[in-house]
PyMOL commands that place a pseudoatom at each C-alpha (Angstrom):
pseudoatom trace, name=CA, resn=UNK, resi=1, chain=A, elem=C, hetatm=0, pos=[0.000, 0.000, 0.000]
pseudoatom trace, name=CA, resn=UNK, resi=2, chain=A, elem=C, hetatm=0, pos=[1.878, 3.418, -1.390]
pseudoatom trace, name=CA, resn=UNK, resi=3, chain=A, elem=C, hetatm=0, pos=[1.683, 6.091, 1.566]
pseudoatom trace, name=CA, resn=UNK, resi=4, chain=A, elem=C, hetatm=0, pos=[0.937, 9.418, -0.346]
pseudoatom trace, name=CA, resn=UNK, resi=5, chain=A, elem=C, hetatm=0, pos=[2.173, 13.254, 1.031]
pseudoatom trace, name=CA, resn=UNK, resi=6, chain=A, elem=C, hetatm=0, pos=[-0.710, 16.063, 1.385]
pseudoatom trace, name=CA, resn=UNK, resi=7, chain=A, elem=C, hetatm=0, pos=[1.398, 17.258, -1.312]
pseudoatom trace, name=CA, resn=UNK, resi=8, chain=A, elem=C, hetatm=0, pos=[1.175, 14.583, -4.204]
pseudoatom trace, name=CA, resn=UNK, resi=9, chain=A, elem=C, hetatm=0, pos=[-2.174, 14.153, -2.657]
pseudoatom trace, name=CA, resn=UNK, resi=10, chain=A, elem=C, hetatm=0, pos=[-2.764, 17.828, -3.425]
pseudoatom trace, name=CA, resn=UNK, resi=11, chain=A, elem=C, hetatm=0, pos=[-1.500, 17.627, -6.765]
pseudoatom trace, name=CA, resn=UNK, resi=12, chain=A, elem=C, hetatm=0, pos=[-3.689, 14.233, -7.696]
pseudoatom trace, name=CA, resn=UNK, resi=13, chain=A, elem=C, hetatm=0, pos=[-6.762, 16.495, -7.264]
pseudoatom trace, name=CA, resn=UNK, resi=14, chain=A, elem=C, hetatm=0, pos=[-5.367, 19.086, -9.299]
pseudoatom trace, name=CA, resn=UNK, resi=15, chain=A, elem=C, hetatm=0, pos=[-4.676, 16.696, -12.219]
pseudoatom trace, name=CA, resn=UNK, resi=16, chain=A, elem=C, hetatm=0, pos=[-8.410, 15.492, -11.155]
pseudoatom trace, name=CA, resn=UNK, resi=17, chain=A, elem=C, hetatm=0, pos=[-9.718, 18.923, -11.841]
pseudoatom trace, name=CA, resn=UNK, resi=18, chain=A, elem=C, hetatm=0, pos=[-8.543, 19.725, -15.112]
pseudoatom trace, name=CA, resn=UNK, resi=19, chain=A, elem=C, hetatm=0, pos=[-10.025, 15.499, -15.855]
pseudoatom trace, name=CA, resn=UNK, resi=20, chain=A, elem=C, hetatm=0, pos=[-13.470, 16.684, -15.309]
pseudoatom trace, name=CA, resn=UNK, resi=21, chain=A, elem=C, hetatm=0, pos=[-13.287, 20.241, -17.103]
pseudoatom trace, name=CA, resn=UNK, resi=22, chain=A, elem=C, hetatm=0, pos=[-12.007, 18.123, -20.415]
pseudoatom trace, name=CA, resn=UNK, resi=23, chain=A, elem=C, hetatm=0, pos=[-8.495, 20.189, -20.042]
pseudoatom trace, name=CA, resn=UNK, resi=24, chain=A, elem=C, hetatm=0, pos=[-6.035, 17.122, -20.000]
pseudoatom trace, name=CA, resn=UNK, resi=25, chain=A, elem=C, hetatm=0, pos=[-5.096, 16.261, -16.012]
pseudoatom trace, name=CA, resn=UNK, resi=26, chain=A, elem=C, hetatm=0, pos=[-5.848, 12.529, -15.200]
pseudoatom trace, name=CA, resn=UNK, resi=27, chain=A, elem=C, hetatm=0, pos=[-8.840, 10.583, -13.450]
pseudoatom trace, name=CA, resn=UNK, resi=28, chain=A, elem=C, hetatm=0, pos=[-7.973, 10.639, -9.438]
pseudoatom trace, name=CA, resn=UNK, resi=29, chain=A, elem=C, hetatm=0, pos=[-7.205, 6.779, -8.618]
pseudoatom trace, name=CA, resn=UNK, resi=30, chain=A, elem=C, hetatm=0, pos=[-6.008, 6.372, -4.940]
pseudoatom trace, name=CA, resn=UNK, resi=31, chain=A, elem=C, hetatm=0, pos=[-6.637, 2.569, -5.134]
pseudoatom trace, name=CA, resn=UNK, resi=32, chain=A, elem=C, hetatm=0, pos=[-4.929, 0.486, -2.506]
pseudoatom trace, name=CA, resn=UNK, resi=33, chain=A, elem=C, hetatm=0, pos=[-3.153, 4.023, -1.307]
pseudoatom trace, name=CA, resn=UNK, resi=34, chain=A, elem=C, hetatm=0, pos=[-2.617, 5.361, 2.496]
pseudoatom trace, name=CA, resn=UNK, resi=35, chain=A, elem=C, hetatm=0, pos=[-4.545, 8.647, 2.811]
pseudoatom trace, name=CA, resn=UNK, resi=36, chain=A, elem=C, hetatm=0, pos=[-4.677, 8.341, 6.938]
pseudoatom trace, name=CA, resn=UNK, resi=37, chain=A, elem=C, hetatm=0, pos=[-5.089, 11.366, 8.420]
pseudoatom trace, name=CA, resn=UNK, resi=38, chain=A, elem=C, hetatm=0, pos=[-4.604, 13.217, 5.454]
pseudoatom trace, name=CA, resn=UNK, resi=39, chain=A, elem=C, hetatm=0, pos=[-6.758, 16.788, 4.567]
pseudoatom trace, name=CA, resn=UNK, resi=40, chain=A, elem=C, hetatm=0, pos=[-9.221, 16.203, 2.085]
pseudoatom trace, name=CA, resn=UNK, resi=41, chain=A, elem=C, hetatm=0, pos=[-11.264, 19.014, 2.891]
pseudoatom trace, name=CA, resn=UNK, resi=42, chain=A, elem=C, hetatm=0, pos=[-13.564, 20.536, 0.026]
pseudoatom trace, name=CA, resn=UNK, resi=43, chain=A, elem=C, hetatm=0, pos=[-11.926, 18.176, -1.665]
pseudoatom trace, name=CA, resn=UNK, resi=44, chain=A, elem=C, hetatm=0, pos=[-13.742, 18.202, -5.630]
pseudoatom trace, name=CA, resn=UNK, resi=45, chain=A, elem=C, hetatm=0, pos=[-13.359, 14.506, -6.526]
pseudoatom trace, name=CA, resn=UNK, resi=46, chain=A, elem=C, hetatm=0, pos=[-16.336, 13.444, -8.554]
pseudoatom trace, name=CA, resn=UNK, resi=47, chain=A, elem=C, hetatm=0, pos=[-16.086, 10.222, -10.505]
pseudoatom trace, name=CA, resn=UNK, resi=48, chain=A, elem=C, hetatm=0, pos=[-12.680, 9.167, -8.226]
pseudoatom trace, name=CA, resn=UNK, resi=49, chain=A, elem=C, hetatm=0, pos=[-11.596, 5.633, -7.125]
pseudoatom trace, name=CA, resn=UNK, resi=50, chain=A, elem=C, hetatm=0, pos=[-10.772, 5.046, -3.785]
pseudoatom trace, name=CA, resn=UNK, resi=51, chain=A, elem=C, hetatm=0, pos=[-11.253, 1.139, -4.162]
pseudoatom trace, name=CA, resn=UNK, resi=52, chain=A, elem=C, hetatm=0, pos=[-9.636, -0.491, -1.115]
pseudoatom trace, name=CA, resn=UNK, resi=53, chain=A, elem=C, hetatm=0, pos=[-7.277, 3.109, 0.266]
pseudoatom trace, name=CA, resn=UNK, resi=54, chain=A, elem=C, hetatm=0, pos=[-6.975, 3.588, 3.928]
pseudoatom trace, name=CA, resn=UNK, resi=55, chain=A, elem=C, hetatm=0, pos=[-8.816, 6.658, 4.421]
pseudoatom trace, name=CA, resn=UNK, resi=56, chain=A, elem=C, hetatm=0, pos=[-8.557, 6.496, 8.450]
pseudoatom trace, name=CA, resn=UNK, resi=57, chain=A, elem=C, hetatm=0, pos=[-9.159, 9.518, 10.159]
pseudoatom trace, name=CA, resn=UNK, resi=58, chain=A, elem=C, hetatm=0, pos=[-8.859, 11.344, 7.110]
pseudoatom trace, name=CA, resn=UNK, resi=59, chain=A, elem=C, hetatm=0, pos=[-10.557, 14.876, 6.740]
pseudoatom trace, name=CA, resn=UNK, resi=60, chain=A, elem=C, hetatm=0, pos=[-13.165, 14.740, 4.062]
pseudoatom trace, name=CA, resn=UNK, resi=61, chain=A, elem=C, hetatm=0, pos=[-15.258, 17.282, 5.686]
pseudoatom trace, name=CA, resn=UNK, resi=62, chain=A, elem=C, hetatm=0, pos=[-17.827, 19.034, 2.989]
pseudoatom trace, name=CA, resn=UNK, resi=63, chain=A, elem=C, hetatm=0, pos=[-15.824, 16.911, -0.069]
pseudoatom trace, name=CA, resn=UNK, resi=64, chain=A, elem=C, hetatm=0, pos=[-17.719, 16.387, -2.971]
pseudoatom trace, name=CA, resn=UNK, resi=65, chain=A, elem=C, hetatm=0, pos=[-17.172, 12.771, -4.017]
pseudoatom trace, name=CA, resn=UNK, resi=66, chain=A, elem=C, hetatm=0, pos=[-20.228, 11.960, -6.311]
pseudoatom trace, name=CA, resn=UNK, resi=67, chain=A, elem=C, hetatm=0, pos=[-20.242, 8.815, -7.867]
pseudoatom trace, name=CA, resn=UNK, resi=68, chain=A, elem=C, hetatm=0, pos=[-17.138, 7.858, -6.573]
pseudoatom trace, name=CA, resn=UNK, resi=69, chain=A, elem=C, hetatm=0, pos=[-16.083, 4.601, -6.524]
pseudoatom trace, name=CA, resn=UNK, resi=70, chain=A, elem=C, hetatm=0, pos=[-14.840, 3.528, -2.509]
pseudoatom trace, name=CA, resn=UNK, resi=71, chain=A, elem=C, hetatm=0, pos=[-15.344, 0.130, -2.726]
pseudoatom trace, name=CA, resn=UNK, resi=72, chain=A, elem=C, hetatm=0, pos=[-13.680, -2.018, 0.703]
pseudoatom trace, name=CA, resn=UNK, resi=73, chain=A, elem=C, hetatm=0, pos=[-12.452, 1.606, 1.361]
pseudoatom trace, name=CA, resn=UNK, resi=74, chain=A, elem=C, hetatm=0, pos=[-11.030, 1.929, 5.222]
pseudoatom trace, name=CA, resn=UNK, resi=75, chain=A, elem=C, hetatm=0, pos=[-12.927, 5.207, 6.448]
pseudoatom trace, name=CA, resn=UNK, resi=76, chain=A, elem=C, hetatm=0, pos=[-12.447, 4.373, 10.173]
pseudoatom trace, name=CA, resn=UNK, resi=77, chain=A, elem=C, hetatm=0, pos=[-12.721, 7.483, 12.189]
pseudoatom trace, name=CA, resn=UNK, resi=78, chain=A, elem=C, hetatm=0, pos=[-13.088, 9.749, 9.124]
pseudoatom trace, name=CA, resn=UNK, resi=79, chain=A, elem=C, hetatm=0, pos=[-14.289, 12.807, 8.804]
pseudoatom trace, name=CA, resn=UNK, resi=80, chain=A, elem=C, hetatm=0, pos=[-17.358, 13.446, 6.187]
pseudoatom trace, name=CA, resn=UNK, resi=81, chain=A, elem=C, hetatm=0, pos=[-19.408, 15.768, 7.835]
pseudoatom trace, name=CA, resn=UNK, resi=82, chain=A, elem=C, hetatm=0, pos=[-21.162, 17.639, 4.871]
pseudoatom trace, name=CA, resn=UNK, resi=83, chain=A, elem=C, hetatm=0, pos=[-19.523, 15.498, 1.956]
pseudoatom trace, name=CA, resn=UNK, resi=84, chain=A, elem=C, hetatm=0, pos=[-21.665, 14.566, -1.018]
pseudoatom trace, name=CA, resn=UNK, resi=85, chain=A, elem=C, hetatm=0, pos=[-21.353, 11.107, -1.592]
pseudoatom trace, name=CA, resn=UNK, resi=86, chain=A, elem=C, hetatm=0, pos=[-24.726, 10.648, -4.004]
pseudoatom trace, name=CA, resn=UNK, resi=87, chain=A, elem=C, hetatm=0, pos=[-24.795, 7.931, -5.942]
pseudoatom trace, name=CA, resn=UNK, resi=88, chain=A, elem=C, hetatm=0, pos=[-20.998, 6.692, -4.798]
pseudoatom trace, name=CA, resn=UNK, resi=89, chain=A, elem=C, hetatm=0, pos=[-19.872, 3.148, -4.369]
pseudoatom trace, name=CA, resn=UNK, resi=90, chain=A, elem=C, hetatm=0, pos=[-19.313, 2.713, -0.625]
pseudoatom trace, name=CA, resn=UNK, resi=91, chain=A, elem=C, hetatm=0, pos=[-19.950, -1.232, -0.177]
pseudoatom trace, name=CA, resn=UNK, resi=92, chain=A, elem=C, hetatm=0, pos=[-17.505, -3.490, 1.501]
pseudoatom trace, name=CA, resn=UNK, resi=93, chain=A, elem=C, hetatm=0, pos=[-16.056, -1.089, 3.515]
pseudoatom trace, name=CA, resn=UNK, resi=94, chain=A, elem=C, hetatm=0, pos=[-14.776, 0.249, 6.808]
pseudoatom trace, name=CA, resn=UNK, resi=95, chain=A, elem=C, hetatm=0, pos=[-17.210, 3.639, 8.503]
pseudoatom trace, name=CA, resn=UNK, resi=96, chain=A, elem=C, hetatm=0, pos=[-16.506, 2.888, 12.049]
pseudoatom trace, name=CA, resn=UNK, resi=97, chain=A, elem=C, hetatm=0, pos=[-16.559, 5.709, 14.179]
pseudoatom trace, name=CA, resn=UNK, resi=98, chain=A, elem=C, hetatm=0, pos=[-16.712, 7.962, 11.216]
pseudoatom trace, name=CA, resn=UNK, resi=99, chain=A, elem=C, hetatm=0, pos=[-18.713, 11.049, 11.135]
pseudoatom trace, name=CA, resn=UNK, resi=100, chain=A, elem=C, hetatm=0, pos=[-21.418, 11.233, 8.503]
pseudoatom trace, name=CA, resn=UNK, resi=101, chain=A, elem=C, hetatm=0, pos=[-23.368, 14.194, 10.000]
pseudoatom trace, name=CA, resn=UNK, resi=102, chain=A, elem=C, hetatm=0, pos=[-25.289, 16.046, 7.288]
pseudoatom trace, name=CA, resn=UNK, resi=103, chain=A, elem=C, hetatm=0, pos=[-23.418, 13.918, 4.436]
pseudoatom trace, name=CA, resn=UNK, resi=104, chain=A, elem=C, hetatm=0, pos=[-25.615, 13.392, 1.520]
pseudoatom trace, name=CA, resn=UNK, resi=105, chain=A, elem=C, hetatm=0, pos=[-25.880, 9.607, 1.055]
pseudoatom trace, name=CA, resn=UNK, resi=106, chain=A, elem=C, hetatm=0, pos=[-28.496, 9.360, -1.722]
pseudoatom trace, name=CA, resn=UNK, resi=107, chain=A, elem=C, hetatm=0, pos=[-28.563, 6.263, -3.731]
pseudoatom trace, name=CA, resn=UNK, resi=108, chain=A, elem=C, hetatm=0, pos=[-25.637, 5.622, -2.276]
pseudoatom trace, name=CA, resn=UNK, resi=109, chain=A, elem=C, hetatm=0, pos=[-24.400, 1.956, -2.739]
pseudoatom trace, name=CA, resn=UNK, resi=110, chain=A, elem=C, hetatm=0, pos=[-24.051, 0.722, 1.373]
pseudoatom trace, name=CA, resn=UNK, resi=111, chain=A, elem=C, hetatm=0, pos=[-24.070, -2.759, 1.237]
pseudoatom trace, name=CA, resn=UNK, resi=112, chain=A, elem=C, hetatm=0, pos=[-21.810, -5.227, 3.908]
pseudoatom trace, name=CA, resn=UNK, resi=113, chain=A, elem=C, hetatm=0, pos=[-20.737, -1.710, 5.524]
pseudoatom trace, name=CA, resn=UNK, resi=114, chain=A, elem=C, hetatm=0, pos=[-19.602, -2.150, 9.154]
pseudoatom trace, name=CA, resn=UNK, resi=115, chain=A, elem=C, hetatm=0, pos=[-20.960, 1.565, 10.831]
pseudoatom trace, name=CA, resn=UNK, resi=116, chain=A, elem=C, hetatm=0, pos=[-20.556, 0.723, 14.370]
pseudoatom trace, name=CA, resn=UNK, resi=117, chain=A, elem=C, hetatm=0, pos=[-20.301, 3.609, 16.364]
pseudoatom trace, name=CA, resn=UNK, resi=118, chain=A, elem=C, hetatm=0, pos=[-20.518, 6.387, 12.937]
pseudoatom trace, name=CA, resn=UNK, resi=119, chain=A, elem=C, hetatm=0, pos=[-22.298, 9.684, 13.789]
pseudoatom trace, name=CA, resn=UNK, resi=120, chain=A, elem=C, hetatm=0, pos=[-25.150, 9.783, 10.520]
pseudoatom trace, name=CA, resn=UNK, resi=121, chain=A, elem=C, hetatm=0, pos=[-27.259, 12.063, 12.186]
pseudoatom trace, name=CA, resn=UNK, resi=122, chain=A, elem=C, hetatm=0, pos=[-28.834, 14.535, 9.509]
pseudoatom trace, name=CA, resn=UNK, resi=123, chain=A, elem=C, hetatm=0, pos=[-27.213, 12.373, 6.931]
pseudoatom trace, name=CA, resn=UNK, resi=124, chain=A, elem=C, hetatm=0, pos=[-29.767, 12.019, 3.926]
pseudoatom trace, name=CA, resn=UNK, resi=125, chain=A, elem=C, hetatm=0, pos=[-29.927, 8.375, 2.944]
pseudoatom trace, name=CA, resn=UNK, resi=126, chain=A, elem=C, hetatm=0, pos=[-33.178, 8.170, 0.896]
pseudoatom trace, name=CA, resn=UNK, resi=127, chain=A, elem=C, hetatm=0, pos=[-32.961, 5.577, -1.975]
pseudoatom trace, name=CA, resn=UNK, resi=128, chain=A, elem=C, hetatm=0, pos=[-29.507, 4.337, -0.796]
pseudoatom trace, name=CA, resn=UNK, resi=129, chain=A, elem=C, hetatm=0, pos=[-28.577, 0.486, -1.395]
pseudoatom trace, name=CA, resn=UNK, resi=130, chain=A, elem=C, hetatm=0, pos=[-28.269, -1.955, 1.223]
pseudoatom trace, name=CA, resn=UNK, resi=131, chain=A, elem=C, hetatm=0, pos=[-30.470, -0.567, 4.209]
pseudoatom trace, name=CA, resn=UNK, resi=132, chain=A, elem=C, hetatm=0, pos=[-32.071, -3.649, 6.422]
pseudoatom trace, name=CA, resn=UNK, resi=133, chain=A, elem=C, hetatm=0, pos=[-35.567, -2.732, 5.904]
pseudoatom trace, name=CA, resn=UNK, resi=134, chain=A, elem=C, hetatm=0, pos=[-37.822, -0.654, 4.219]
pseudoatom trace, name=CA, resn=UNK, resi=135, chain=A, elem=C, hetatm=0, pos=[-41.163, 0.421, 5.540]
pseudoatom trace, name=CA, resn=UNK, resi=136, chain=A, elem=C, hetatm=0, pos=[-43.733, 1.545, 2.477]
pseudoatom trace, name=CA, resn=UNK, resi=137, chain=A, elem=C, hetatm=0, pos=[-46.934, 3.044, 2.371]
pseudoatom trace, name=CA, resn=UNK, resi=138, chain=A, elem=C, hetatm=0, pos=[-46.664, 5.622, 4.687]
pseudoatom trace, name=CA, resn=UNK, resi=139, chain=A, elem=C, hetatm=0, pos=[-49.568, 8.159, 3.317]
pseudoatom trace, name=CA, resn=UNK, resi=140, chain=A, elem=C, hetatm=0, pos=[-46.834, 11.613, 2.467]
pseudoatom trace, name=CA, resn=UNK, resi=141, chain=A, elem=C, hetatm=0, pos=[-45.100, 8.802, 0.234]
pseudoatom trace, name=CA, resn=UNK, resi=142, chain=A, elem=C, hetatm=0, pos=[-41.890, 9.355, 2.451]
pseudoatom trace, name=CA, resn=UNK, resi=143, chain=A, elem=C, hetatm=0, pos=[-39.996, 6.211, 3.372]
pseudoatom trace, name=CA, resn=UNK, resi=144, chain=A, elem=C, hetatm=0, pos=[-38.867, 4.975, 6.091]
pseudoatom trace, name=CA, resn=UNK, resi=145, chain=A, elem=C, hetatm=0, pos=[-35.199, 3.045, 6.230]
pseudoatom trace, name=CA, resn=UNK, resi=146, chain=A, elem=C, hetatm=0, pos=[-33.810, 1.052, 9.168]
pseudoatom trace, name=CA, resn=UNK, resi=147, chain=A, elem=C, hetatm=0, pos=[-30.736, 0.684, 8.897]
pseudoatom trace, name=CA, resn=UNK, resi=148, chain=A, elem=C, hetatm=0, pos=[-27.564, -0.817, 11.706]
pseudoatom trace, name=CA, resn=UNK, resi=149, chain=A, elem=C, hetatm=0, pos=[-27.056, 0.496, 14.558]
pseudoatom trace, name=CA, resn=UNK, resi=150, chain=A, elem=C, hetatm=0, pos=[-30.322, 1.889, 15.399]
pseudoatom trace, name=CA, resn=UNK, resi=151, chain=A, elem=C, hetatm=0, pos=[-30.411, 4.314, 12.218]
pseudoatom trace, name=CA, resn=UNK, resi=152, chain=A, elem=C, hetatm=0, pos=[-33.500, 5.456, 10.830]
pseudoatom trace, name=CA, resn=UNK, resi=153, chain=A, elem=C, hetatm=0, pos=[-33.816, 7.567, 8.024]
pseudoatom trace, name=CA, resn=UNK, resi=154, chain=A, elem=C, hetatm=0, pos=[-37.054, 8.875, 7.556]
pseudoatom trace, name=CA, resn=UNK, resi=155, chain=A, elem=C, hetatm=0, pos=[-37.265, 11.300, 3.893]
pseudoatom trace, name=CA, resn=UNK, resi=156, chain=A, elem=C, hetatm=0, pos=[-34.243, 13.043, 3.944]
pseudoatom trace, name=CA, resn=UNK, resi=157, chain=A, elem=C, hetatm=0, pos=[-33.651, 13.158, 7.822]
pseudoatom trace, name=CA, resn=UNK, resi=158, chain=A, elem=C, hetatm=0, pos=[-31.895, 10.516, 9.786]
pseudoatom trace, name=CA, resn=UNK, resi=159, chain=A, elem=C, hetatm=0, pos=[-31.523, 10.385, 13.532]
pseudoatom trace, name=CA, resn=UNK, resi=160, chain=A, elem=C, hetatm=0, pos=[-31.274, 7.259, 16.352]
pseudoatom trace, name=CA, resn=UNK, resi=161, chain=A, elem=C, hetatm=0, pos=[-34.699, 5.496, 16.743]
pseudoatom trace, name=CA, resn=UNK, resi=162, chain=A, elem=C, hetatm=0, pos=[-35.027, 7.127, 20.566]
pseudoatom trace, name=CA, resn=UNK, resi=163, chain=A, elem=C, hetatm=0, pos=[-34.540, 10.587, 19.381]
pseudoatom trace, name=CA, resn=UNK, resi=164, chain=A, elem=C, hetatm=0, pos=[-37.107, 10.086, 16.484]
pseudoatom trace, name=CA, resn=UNK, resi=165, chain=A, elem=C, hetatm=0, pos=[-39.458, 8.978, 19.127]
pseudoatom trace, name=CA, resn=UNK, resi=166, chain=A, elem=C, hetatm=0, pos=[-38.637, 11.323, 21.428]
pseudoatom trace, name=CA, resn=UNK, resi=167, chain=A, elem=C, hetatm=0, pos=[-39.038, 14.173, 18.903]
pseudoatom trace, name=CA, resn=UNK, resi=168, chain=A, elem=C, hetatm=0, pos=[-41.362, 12.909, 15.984]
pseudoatom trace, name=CA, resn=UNK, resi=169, chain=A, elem=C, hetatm=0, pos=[-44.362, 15.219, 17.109]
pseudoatom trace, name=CA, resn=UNK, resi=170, chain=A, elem=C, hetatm=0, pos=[-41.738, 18.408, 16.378]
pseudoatom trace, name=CA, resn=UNK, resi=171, chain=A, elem=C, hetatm=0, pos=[-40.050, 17.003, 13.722]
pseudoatom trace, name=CA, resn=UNK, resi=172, chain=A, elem=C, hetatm=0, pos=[-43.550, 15.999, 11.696]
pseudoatom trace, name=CA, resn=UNK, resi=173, chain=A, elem=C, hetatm=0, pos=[-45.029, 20.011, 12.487]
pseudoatom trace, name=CA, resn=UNK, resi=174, chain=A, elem=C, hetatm=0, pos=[-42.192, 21.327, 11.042]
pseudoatom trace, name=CA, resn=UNK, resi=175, chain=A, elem=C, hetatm=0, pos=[-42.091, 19.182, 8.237]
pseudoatom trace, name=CA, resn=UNK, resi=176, chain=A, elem=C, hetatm=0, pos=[-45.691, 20.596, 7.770]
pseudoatom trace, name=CA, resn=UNK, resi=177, chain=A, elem=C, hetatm=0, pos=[-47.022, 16.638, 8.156]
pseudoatom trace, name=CA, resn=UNK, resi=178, chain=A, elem=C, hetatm=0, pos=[-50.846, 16.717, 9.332]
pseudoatom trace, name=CA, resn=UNK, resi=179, chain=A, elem=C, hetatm=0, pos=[-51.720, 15.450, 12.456]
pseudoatom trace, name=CA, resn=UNK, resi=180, chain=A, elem=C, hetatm=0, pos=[-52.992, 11.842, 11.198]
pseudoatom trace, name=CA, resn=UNK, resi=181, chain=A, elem=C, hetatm=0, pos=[-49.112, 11.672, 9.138]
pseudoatom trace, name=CA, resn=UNK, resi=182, chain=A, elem=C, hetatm=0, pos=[-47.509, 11.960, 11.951]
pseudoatom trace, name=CA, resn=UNK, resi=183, chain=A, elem=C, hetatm=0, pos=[-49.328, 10.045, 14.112]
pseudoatom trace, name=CA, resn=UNK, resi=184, chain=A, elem=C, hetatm=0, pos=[-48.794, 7.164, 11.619]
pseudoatom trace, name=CA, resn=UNK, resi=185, chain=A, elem=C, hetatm=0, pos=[-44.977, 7.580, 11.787]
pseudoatom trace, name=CA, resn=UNK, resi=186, chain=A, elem=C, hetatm=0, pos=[-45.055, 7.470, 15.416]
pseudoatom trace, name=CA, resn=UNK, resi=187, chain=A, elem=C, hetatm=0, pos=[-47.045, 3.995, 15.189]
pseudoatom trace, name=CA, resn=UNK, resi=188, chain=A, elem=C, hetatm=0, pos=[-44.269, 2.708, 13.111]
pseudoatom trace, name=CA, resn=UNK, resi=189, chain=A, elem=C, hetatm=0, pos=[-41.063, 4.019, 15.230]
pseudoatom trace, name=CA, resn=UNK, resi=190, chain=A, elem=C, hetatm=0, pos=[-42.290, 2.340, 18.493]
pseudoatom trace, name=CA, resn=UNK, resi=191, chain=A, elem=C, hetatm=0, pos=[-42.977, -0.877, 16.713]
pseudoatom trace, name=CA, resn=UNK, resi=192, chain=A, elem=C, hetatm=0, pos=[-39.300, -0.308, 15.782]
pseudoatom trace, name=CA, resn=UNK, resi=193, chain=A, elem=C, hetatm=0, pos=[-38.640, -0.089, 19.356]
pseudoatom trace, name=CA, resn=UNK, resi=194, chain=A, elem=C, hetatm=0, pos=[-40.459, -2.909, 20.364]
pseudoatom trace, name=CA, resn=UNK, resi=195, chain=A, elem=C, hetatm=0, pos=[-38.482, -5.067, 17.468]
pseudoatom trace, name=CA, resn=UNK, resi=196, chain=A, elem=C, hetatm=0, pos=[-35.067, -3.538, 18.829]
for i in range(1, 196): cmd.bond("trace and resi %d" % i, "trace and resi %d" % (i + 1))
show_as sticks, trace
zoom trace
């Protein structure tokens, strides 16, 4: 596994850059690299590969990393807080104790992840791969996703099933849900409960 600098890291993205824009450069591909505790911060890496790089601990705060590919990716303790991962390849790998507050997950691919102990609160999961269950026919269409660790994602917010039912009443008013709506949700999060 090739340890990279900040610096050649730094330059890959560059080269990444001018990949996208059609202005030479060359596709990021940090397979099988060491990124550990490296700053990828804001980091633009759409269409990257990460497949199988030790990310651990690495700062990938607010990075935009759409549709890349982090297949068996180690992002143990990692930083993502903010970071667009829509419609990325995340399965096989590593997210425990990561932080994956406000992250957008969407059609994310999330299968055989291990997220013991990961922060996802706010993250938006809807229509990601790989979830444990899937509750339909909720009436305000919104699904609701159950996911390890006591993750639910209902719509586009996800929280720990006892703060959901601690707080679906607020939540549901200012989500403008009628009264019946969010009733119904709160029907299905303590059945949750009573599963867990």
């Amino acid at each position: 596994m090739k340890r990279l600098t900040q610096e050649e890291l730094n330059e890959k993205i560059q080269d990444h850059n001018l990949w996208l824009e059609g202005k030479g450069g060359e596709r990021a591909d940090f397979s099988d690299c060491d990124l550990s505790d490296l700053d990828l911060t804001l980091a633009s890496l759409k269409r990257s590969i990460f497949r199988g790089a030790r990310l651990h601990k690495a700062d990938l705060a607010a990075a935009y990393l759409r549709e890349a590919d982090l297949e068996g990716a180690d992002l143990r303790g990692a930083d993502l807080e903010g970071a667009d991962l829509r419609r990325a390849k995340v399965k096989d790998g590593d997210l425990r104790m990561s932080n994956l507050r406000d992250s957008n997950l969407r059609e994310t691919d999330l299968q055989n992840l291990d997220f013991h102990g990961a922060d996802l609160t706010g993250a938006d999961l809807r229509y990601a791969i790989g979830y444990i269950q899937k509750i339909e026919g909720v009436e305000d269409c919104w699904d609701v996703a159950v996911f390890p660790y006591d993750w639910i994602s209902i719509g586009c917010l996800t929280h720990k099933l006892d703060y959901w039912i601690e707080h679906y009443q607020e939540i549901g008013r200012e989500q403008d849900l009628d009264q019946d709506s969010i009733d119904q949700y709160g029907r299905i999060l303590k059945s949750l409960k009573e599963v867990d």
